[in-house]
C-alpha positions as CSV (number, residue, x, y, z in Angstrom):
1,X,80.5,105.1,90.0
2,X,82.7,105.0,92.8
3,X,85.9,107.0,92.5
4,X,89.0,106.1,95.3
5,X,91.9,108.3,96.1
6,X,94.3,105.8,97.5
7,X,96.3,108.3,99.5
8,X,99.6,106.9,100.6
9,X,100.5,108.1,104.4
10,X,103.5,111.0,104.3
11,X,106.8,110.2,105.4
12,X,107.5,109.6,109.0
13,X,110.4,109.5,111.5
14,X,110.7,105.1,111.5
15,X,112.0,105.3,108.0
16,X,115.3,106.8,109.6
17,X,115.6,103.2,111.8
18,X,115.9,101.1,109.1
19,X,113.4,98.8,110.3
20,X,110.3,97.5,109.5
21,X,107.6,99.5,111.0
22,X,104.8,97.3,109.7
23,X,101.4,98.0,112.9
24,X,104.0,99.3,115.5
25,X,102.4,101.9,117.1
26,X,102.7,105.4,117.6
27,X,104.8,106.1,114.5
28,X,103.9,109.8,113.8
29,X,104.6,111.6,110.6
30,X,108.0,113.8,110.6
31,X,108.0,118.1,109.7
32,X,109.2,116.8,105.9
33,X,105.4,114.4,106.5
34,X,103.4,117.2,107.4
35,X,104.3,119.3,105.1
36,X,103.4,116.8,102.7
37,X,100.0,115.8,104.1
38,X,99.4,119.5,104.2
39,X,100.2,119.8,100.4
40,X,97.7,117.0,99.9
41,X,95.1,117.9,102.1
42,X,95.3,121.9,100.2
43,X,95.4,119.6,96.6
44,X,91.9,117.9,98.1
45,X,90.3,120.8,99.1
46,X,87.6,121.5,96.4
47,X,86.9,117.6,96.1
48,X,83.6,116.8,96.5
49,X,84.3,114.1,99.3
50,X,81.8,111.7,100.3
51,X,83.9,110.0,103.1
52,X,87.7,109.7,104.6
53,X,88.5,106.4,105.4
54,X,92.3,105.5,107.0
55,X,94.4,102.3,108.4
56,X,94.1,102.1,112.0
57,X,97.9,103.2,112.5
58,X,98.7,106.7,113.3
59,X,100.9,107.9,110.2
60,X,98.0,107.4,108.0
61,X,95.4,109.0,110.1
62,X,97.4,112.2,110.8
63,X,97.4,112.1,106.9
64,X,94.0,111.9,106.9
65,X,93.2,114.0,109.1
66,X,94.7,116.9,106.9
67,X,92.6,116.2,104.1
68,X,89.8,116.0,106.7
69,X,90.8,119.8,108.2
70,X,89.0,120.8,104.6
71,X,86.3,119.0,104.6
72,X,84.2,119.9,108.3
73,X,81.5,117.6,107.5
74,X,83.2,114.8,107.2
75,X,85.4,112.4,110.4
76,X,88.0,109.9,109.4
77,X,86.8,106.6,109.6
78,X,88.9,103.8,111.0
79,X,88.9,100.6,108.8
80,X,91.8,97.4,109.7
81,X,90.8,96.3,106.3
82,X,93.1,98.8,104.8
83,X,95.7,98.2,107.4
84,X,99.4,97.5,106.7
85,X,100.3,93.8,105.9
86,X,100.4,91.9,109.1
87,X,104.4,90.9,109.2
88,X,104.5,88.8,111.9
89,X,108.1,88.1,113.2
90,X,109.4,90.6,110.8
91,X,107.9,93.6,112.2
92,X,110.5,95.9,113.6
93,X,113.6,94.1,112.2
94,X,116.2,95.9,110.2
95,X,115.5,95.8,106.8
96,X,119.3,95.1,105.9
97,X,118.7,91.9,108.3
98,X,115.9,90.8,106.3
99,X,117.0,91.8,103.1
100,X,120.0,88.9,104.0
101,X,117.3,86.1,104.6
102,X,115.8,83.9,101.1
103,X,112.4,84.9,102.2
104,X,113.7,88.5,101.2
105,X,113.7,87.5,97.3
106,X,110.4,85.5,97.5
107,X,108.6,89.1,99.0
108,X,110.1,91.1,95.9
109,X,110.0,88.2,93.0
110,X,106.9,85.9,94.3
111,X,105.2,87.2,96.8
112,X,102.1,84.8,96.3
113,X,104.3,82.3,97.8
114,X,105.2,84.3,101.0
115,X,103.3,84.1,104.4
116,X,105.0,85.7,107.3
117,X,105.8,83.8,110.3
118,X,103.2,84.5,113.0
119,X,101.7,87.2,110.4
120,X,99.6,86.9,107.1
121,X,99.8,86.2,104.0
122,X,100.8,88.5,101.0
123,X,97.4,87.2,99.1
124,X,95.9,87.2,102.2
125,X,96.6,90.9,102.5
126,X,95.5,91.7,99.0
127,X,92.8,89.7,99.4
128,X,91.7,91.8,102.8
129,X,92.3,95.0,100.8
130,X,90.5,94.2,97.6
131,X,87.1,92.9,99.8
132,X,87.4,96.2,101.8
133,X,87.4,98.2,98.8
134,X,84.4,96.4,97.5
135,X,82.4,96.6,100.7
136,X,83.5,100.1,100.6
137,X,82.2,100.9,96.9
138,X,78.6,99.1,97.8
139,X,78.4,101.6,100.7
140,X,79.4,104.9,98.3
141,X,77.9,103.9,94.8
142,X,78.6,107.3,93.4
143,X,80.4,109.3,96.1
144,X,84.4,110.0,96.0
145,X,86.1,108.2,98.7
146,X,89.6,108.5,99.9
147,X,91.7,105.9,101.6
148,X,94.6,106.6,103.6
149,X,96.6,103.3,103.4
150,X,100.3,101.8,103.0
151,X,102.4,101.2,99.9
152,X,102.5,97.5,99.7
153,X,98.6,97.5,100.0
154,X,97.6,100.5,97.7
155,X,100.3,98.6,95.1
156,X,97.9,95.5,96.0
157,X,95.3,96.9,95.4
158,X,96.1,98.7,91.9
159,X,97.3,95.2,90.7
160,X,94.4,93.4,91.2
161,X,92.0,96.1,89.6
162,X,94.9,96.1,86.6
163,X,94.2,92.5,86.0
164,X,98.3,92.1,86.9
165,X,99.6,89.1,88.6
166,X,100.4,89.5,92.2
167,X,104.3,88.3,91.4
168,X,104.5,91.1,89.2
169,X,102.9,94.2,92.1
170,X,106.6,95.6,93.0
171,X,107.1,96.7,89.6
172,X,104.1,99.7,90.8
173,X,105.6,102.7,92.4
174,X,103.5,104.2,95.6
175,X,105.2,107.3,96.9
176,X,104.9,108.8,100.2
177,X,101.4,110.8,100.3
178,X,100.6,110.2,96.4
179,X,97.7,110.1,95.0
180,X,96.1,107.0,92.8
181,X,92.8,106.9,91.2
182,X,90.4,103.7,91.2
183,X,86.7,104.0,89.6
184,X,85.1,101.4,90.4
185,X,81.2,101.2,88.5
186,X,79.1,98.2,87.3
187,X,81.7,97.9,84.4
188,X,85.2,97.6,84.2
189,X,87.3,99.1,86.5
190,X,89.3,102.0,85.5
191,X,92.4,103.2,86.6
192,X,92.8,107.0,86.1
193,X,96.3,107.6,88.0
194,X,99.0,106.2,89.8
195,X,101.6,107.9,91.9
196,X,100.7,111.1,91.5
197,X,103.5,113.4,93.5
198,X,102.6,117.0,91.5
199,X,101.5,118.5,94.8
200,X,104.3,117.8,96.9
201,X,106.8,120.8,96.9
202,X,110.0,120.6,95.5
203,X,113.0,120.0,98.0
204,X,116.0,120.8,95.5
């Protein structure tokens, strides 16, 4: 059996633009992200790991990379198919300027319908995830992987291996640098946590 920590990336200075960051580069994680990378990476530390695999884009490999700082004999592998959604046009617009457009209600109500202009798909996206995690399970049969990805696509993901519509994937709740649990073995597929926040510190 294969069991996935679908690590969200910590929180990072773009959130502050209001805009969607979406594979703009060079978007680094802020103090309040290291701190919660660092948590997680400290949380990961005993796991027996059998590989770290990340999105190409920087705030999920710094995430990584702190889980990695525990684990010397393992690199973080680089892997597009666990990339952030392609959004095409929208990428690096204001969300309060999308959020005004009716393409804005077809993302959050029925996102199988959307395809972003000069981007992807949503199902093309999930699809994309979902084949990467399978590829990814023949390689690591038994081994515990983690994967450093986005919201949208670690929400994708969990629906499809819920047996939940697409339409319905917003209702799931991916926090900045959670932790959700996929096992994946030659049965049904088991979901053994979603969200999980307990080892981020407390800012009250």
């Amino acid at each position: 059996m294969t069991r996935f920590l679908l690590v969200r990336h910590a929180v990072n200075e773009w959130v502050r633009t209001g805009k969607l960051a979406g594979w703009t580069p060079e978007v680094h994680l802020n103090d309040e992200g290291k701190m919660q990378a660092k948590a997680l990476g400290e949380r990961l530390a005993s796991a027996k790991l059998e590989a770290i695999y990340s999105s190409p884009l920087v705030r999920c490999v710094e995430t990584a990379e702190e889980i990695a700082r525990h684990h010397e004999n393992l690199e973080v592998r680089l892997d597009d198919g666990i990339g952030e959604v392609h959004y095409g046009e929208w990428q690096g617009e204001k969300l309060r300027r999308l959020a005004q457009r009716k393409e804005w209600y077809t993302v959050q109500h029925f996102p199988t319908r959307m395809s972003f202009p000069a981007g992807e798909s949503m199902r093309g996206a999930q699809a994309r995830a979902v084949d990467t995690i399978e590829r990814l399970h023949r390689a690591h049969p038994k081994g515990i992987v983690v994967i450093a990805g986005h919201s949208d696509v670690i929400k994708m993901i969990l629906a499809h291996y819920l047996g939940m519509h697409l339409d319905m994937f917003q209702r799931i709740a991916v926090s900045p640098a959670s932790l959700s649990i996929l096992a994946l073995g030659s049965n049904r597929p088991m979901i053994e946590n979603i969200n999980d926040t307990s080892h981020i510190p407390s800012s009250k």
